[in-house]
C-alpha positions as CSV (number, residue, x, y, z in Angstrom):
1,X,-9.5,14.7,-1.7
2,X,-8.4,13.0,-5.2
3,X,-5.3,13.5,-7.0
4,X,-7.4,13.5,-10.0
5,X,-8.5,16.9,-9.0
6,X,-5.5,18.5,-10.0
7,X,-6.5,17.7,-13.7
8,X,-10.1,18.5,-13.3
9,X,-8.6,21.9,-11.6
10,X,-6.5,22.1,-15.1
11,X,-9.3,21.4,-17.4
12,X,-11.6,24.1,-16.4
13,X,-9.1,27.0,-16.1
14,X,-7.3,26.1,-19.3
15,X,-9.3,23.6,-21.1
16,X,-8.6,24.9,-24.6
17,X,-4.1,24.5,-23.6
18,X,-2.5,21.4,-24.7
19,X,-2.2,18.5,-22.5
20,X,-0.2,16.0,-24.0
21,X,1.7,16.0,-27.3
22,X,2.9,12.6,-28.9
23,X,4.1,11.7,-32.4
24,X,1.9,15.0,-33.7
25,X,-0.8,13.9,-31.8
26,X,-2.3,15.9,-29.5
27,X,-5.1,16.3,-26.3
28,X,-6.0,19.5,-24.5
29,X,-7.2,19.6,-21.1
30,X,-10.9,19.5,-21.6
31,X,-10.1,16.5,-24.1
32,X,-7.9,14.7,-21.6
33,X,-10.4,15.1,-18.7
34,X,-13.3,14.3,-21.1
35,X,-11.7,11.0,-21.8
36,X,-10.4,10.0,-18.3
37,X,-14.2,10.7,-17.3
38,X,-15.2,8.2,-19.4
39,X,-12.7,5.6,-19.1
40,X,-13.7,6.2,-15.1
41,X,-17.5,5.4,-15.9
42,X,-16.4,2.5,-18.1
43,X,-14.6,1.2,-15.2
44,X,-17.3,1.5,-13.1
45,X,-19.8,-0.2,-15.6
46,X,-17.2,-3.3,-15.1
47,X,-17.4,-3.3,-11.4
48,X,-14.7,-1.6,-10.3
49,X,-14.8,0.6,-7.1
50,X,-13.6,2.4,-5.3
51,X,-9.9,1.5,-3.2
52,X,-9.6,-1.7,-5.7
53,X,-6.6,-2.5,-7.6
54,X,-6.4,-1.5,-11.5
55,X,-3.1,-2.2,-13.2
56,X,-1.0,-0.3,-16.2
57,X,2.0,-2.0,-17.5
58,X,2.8,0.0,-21.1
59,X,5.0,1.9,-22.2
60,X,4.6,6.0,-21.7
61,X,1.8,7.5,-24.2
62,X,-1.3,9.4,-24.1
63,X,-3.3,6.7,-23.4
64,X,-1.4,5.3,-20.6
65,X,-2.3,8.7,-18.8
66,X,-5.6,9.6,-19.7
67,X,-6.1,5.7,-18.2
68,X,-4.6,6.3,-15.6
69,X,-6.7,9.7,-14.6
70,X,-9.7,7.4,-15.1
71,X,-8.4,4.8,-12.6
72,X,-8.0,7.9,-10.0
73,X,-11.3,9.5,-10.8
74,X,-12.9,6.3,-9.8
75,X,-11.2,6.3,-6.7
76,X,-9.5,3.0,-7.4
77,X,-5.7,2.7,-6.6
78,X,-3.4,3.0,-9.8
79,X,-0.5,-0.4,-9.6
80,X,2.0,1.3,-12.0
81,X,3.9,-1.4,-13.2
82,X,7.3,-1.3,-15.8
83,X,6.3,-2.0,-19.3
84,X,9.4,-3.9,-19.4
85,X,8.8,-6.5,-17.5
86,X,9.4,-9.9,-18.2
87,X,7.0,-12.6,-18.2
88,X,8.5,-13.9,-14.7
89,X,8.7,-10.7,-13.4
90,X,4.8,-9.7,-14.7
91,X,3.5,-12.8,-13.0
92,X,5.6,-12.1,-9.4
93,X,3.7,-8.4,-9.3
94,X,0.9,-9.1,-10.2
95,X,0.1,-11.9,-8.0
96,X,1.4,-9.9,-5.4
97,X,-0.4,-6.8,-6.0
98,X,-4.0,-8.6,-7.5
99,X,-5.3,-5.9,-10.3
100,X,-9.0,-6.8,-10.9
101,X,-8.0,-5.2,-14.8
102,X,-5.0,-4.2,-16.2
103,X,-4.2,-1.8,-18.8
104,X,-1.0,-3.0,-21.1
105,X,1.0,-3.2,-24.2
106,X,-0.7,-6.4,-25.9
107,X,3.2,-7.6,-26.3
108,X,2.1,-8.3,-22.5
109,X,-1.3,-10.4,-23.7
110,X,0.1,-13.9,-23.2
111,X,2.0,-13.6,-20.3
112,X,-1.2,-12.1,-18.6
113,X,-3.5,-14.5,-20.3
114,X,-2.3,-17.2,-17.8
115,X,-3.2,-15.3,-15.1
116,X,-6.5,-14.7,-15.2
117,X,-8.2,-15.5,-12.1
118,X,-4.8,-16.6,-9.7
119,X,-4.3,-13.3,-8.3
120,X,-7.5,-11.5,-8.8
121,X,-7.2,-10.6,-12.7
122,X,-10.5,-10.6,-14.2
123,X,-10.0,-8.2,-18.0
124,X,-7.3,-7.0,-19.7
125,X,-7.4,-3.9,-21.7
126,X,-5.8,-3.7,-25.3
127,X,-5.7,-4.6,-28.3
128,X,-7.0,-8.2,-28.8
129,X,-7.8,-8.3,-25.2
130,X,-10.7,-8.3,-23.2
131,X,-11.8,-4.8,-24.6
132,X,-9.4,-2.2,-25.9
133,X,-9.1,1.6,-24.5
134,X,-11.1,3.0,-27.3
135,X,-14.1,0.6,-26.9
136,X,-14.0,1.6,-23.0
137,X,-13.9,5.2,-23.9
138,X,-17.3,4.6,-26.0
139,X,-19.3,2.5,-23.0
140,X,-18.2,5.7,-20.3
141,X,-19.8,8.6,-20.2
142,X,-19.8,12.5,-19.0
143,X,-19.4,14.7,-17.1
144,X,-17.8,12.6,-14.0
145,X,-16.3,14.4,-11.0
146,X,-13.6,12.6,-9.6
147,X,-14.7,10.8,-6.4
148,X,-13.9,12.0,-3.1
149,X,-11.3,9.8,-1.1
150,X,-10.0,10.1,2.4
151,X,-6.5,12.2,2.0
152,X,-4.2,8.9,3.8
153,X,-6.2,6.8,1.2
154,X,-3.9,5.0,-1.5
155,X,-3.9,6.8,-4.6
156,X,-1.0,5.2,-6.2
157,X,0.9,1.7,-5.9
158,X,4.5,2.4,-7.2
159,X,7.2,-0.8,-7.4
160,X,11.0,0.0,-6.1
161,X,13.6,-2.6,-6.4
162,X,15.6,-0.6,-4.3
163,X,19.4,-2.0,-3.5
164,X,18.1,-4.9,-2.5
165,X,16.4,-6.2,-6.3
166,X,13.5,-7.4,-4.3
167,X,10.0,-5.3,-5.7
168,X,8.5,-3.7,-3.0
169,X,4.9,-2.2,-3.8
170,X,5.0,1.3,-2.4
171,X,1.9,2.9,-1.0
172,X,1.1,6.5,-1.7
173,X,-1.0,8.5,-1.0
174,X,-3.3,11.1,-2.5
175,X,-2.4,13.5,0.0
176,X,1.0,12.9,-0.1
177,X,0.9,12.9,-4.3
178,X,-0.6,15.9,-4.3
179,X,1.9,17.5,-2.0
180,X,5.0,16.7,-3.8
181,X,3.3,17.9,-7.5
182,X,2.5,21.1,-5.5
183,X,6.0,21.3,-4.1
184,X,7.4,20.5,-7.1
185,X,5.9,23.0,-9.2
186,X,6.7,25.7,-6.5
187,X,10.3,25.0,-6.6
188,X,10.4,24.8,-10.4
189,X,8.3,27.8,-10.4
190,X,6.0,26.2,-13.3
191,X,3.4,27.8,-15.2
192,X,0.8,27.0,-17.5
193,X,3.4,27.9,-20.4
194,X,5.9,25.4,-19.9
195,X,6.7,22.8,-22.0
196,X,8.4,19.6,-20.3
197,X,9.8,16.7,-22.3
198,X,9.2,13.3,-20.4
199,X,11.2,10.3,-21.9
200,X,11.5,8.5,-18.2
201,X,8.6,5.8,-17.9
202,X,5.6,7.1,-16.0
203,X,6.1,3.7,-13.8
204,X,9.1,5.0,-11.7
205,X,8.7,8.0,-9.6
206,X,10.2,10.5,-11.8
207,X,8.6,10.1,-14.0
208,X,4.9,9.5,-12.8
209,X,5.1,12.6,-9.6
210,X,8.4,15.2,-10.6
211,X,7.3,15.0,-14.6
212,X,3.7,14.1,-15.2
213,X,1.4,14.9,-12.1
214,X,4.2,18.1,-11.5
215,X,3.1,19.3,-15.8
216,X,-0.8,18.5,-15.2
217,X,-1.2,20.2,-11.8
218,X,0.4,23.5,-13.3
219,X,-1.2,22.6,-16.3
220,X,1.6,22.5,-18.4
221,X,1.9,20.9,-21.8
222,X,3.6,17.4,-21.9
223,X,5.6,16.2,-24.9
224,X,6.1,12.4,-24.6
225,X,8.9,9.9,-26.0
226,X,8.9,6.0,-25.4
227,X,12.4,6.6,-25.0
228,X,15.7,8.9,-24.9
229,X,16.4,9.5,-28.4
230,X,19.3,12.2,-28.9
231,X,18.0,13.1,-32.2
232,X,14.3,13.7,-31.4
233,X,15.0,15.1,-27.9
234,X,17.4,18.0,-30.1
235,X,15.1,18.4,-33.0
236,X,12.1,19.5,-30.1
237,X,14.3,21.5,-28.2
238,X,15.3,23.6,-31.5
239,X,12.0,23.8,-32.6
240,X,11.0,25.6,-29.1
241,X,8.9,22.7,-27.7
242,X,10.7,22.6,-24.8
243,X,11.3,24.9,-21.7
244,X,12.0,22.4,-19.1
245,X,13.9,19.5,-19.6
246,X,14.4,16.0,-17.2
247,X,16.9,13.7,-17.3
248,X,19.2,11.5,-15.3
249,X,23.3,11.7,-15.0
250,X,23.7,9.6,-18.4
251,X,21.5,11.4,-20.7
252,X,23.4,15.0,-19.1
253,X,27.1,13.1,-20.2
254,X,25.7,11.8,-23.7
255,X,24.9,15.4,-24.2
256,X,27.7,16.9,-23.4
257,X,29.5,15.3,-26.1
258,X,27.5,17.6,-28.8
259,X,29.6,20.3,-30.2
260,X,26.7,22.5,-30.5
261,X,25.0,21.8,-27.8
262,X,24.7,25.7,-26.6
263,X,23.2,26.6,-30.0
264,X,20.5,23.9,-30.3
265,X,18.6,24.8,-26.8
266,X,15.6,27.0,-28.0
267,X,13.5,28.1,-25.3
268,X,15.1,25.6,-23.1
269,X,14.9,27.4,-18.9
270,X,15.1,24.8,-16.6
271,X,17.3,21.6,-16.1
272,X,17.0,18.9,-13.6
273,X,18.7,15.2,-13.1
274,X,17.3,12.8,-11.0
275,X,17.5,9.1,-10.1
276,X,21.2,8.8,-9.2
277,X,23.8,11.1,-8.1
278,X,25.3,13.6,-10.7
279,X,28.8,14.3,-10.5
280,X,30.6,17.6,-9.9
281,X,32.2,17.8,-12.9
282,X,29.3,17.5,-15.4
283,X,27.4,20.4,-13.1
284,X,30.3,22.4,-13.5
285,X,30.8,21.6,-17.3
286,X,27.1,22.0,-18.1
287,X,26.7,25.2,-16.7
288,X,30.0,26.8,-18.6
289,X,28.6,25.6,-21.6
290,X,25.0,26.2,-21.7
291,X,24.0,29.0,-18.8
292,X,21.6,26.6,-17.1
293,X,22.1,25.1,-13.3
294,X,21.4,21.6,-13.5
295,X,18.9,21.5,-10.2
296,X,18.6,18.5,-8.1
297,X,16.3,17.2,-5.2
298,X,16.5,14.3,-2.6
299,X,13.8,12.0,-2.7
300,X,12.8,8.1,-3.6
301,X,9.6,6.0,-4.6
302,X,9.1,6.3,-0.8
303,X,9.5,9.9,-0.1
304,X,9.9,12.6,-2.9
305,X,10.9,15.3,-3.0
306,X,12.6,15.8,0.5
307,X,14.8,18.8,-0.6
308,X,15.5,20.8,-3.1
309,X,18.8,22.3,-4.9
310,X,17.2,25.2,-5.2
311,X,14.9,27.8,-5.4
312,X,16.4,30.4,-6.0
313,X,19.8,29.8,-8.6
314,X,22.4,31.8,-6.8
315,X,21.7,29.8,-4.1
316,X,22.3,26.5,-5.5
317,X,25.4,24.5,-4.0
318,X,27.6,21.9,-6.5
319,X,27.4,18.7,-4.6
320,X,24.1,19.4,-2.1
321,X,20.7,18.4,-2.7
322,X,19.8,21.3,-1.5
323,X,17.5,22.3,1.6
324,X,14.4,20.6,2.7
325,X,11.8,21.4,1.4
326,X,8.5,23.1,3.5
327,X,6.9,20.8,5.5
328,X,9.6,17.8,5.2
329,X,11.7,17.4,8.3
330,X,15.3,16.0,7.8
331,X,17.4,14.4,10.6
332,X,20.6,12.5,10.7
333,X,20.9,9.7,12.9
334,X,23.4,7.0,13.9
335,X,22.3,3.6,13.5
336,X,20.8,3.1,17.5
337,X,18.7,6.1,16.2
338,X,20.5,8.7,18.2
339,X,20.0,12.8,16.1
340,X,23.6,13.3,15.4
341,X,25.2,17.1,14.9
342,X,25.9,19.2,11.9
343,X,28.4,17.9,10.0
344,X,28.1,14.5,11.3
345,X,27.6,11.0,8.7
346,X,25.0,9.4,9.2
347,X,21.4,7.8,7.7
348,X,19.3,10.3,6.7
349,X,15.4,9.9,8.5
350,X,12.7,11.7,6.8
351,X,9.2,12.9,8.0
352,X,6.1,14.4,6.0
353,X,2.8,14.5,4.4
354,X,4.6,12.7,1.5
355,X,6.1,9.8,3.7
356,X,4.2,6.5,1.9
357,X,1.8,4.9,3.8
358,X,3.1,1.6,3.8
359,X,5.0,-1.5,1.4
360,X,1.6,-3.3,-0.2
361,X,1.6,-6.8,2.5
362,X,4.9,-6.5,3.3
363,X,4.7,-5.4,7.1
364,X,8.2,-6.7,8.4
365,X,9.3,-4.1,5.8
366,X,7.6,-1.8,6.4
367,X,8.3,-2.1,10.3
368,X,12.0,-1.8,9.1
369,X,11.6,1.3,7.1
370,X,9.0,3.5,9.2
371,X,10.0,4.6,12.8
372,X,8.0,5.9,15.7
373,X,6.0,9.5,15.1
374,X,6.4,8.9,11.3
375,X,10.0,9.0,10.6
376,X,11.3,6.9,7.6
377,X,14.5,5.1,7.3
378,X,16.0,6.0,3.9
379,X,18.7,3.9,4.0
380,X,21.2,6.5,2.7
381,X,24.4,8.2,4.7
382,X,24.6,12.1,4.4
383,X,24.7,15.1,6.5
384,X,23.6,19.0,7.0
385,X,26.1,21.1,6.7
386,X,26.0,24.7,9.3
387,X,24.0,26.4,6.4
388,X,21.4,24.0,6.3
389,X,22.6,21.7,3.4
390,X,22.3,18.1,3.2
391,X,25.0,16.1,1.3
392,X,24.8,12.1,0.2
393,X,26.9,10.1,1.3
394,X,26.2,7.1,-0.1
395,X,24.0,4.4,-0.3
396,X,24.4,2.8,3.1
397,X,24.3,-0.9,1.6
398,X,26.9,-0.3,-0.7
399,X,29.4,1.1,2.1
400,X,32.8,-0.8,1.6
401,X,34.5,-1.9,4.3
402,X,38.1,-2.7,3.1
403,X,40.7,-3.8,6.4
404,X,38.7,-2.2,8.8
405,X,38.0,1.5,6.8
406,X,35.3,2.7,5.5
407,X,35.0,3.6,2.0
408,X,32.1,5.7,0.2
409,X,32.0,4.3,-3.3
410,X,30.5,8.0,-4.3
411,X,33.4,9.7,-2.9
412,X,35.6,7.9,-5.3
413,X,33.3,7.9,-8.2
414,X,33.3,12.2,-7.8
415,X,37.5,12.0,-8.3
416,X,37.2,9.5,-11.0
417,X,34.6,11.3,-13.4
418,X,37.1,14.7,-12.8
419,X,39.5,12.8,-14.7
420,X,39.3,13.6,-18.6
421,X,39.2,10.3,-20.1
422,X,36.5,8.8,-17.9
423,X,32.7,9.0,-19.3
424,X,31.5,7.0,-16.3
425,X,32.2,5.3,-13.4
426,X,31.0,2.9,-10.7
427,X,32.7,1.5,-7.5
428,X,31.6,-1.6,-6.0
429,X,33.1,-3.8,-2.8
430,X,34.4,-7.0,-3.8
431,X,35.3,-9.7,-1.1
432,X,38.9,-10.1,-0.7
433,X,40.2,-12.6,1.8
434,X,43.1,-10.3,3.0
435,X,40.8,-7.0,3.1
436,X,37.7,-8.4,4.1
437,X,36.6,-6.5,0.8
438,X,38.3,-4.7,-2.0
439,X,37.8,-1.7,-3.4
440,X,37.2,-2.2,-7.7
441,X,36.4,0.7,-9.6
442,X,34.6,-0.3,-12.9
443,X,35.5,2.4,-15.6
444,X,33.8,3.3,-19.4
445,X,36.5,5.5,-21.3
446,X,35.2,8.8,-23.5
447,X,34.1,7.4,-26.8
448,X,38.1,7.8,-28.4
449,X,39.8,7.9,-25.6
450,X,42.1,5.0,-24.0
451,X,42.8,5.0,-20.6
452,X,46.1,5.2,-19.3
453,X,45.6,3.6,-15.8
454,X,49.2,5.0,-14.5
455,X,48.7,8.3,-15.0
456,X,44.7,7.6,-13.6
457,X,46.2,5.4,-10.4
458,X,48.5,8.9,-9.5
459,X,45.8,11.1,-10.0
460,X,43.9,9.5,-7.6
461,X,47.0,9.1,-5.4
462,X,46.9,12.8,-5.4
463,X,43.2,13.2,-4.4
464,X,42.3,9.9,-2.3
465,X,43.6,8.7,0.9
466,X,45.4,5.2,0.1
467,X,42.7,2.8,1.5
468,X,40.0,4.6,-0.8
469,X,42.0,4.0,-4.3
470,X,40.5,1.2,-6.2
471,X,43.2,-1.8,-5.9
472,X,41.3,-3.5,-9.2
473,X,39.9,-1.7,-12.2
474,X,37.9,-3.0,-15.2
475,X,37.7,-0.9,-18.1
476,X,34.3,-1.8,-20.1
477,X,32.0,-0.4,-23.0
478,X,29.2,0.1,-21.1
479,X,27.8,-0.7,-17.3
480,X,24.2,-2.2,-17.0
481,X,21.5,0.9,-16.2
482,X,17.8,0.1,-14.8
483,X,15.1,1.5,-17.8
484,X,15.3,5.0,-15.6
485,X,19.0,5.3,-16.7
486,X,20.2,4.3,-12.7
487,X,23.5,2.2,-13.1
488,X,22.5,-1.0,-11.0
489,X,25.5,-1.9,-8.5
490,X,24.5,-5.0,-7.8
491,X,24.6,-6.3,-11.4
492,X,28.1,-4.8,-11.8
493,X,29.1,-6.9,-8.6
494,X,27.0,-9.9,-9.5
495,X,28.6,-10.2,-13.0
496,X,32.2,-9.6,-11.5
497,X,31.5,-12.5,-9.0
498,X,30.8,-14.6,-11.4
499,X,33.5,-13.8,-13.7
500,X,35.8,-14.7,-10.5
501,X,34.4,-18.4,-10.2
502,X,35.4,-18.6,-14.0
């Protein structure tokens, strides 16, 4: 088994159908597995094998994946790391997760220079490094079938920073990586005539299994962006270049604010938002105006998907994440580990082929996240409703406690983005020496709008029992977002403590 079979699989059913579009450039499928072939034999010529450690840290291109296929073909595990890491950050992951060679933006040159030979790093591939893609390309050679791996070996090592902000090196599996493309396909009922925009780096989950492995197992074509850019991402979609489109909650709000939005779709089908929790209200609003459910799944860098929201559209329930998908089992469970009933709050334990292996030399972690019989902690609150539906919660580490309640910051967030003015929204506890913590709601206004925080304070008055409404609120331009578009909590509450010691 290889995950890398699902291109090879591609490439001789439809080897003459694009692969990859970028910038007007573009690679079928016999091109793309033509050149990871021989970016695998180059490897191999340098002494890598298979089960070792190969790195990518670049931004999204064609390259990045047709080096990536190569790393899989060989049988060597892929570390995808952010090409936005800083030089710190760089040096912490890979000296923890030791890539014999790396593949990177050669911005990332010096800060990798240094570490040649600490953790394990022996070449660097780019320009005005070791050797650059191009010249590898030239020293493989084909054909090369992907080599065969045991289905629990490690096809992929994916970093999570989880709520925490400590990296965690997630273990995947081919088995497992090949299950959720499959799933994910199934659900999205892809075909080889879609055409998916991917703009979300190819290091984070979403964009690496639900986007790119999802597109090359159904042999879609891909159409790749470094970035979200409104203007380009229209421009495609009115040209016809795209029939599915991925996103997270931010990019859905941003386009709502188009005035034309409904007349600019082309051949658009299929919508989905991932990576944080879309709101009610922009569902709602999204599907008046354009015809199109926004669908949603459950998963993380540890499990994904779990469920799905849903197969079929009439189906699909505002404010669910849908059923679980075949072969994933879903429990709730109160924190001694006892299976609560429908309807009942509590963390949500997952088990399935796609259930990681492990966190990369992190055992006590891992001990903490997988339970007996292969069940995984997610660390999330939610429940199944009587039909089968689960429902988030919340985060379980950002549950507020405020004089002895319990507050769901998502609970509050939902009411807030119903109210007109609000573009977005996050609640975070503060400590508070009378409440133990405080409930403070950190608001951005619609571009023009300013907020009238009496008429905002009764509406939630109206809506919210009176130990859930926010007793501060901060009105700001903007609220700090990971590169996948995720608003980070624990920056909002970090900055705010600060600001307090001022």
């Amino acid at each position: 088994m290889n995950l890398a079979h699902n291109l090879e699989l591609s490439a001789f059913f439809f080897p003459d159908r694009p692969a990859l579009r970028q910038n007007g450039h573009q690679l079928t499928y016999g091109e793309l597995n033509d050149q990871a072939g021989r970016v695998a034999t180059g490897l191999i010529k340098m002494g890598i094998k298979p089960g070792d450690h190969v790195g990518l840290c670049a931004p999204n291109s064609i390259e990045w994946v047709t080096f990536y296929f190569g790393v899989l073909k060989v049988g060597a595990t892929a570390v995808t790391l952010s090409g936005a890491l800083t030089g710190d950050e760089l040096t912490t992951l890979v000296n923890h997760a030791k890539p014999r060679i790396i593949f990177a933006a050669e911005t990332k040159l010096k800060d990798l220079e240094g570490l040649r030979g600490s953790g394990g790093l022996e070449q660097v591939i780019c320009r005005d490094g070791d050797m650059d893609l191009e010249h590898l390309i030239k020293t493989g050679s084909v054909p090369f079938k992907a080599t065969e791996r045991d289905r629990g070996d490690t096809a992929a090592i994916l970093y999570t920073g989880g709520t925490t902000g400590i990296p965690k090196g997630v273990m995947l599996s081919h088995e497992g990586m090949i299950f959720s493309s499959h799933s994910i396909a199934g659900y999205e009922r892809s075909t080889q005539n879609d055409l998916s925009l991917c703009f979300l780096p190819f290091n984070h989950v979403f964009g690496q299994i639900h986007i790119m492995n999802t597109s090359i197992h159904c042999a879609g074509c891909l159409e790749l962006l470094p970035a979200f850019d409104m203007d380009q991402v229209l421009e495609l979609m009115e040209q016809g270049r795209v029939t599915k489109f991925f996103a997270v909650p931010t990019v859905f709000i941003r386009l709502l604010r188009q005035k034309d939005l409904e007349k600019r779709l082309g051949q658009l089908r299929y919508c989905f938002s991932a990576a944080a929790s879309l709101a009610k209200e922009i569902v709602r609003e999204w599907k008046e105006r354009t015809g199109i459910t926004i669908s949603e799944s459950y998963g993380m860098t540890e499990v994904m998907p779990v469920t799905f929201n849903h197969y079929y559209p009439e189906r699909h329930v505002i404010g669910s994440v849908g059923h679980p998908i075949p072969g994933v089992e879903v429990q709730i469970r109160d924190l001694s580990g006892n299976i609560l009933e429908e309807g009942q709050d509590g963390e949500i334990c997952i088990r399935g082929r796609n259930v990681m292996n492990a966190y990369l030399e992190n055992p006590e972690a891992t001990r903490e996240a997988l339970l007996e019989n292969g069940w995984l902690r997610s660390g999330d609150i939610g429940y199944i409703d009587p039909d089968g539906y689960l429902f988030i919660v919340d985060r379980l580490k950002d549950l507020i406690i405020t004089g002895g309640e319990n507050v769901y910051p998502r609970e509050v967030e939902e009411v807030l983005y119903a109210w007109p003015e609000v573009e977005e929204c996050a609640i975070v506890g503060l400590p508070d020496k009378e409440w133990g913590e405080r409930v403070c709601a950190c608001v951005v206004p619609k571009a023009g709008n300013t907020l009238s925080m009496a008429e905002l304070k009764d509406f939630l008055k109206n809506h919210l029992s009176g130990f859930k409404i926010p007793k501060e609120y901060i009105v700001k331009d903007e609220l700090p977002k990971s590169p996948t578009g995720k608003i980070l909590k624990r920056e909002i509450r970090k900055q705010l403590l600060e600001a307090d010691k001022r």
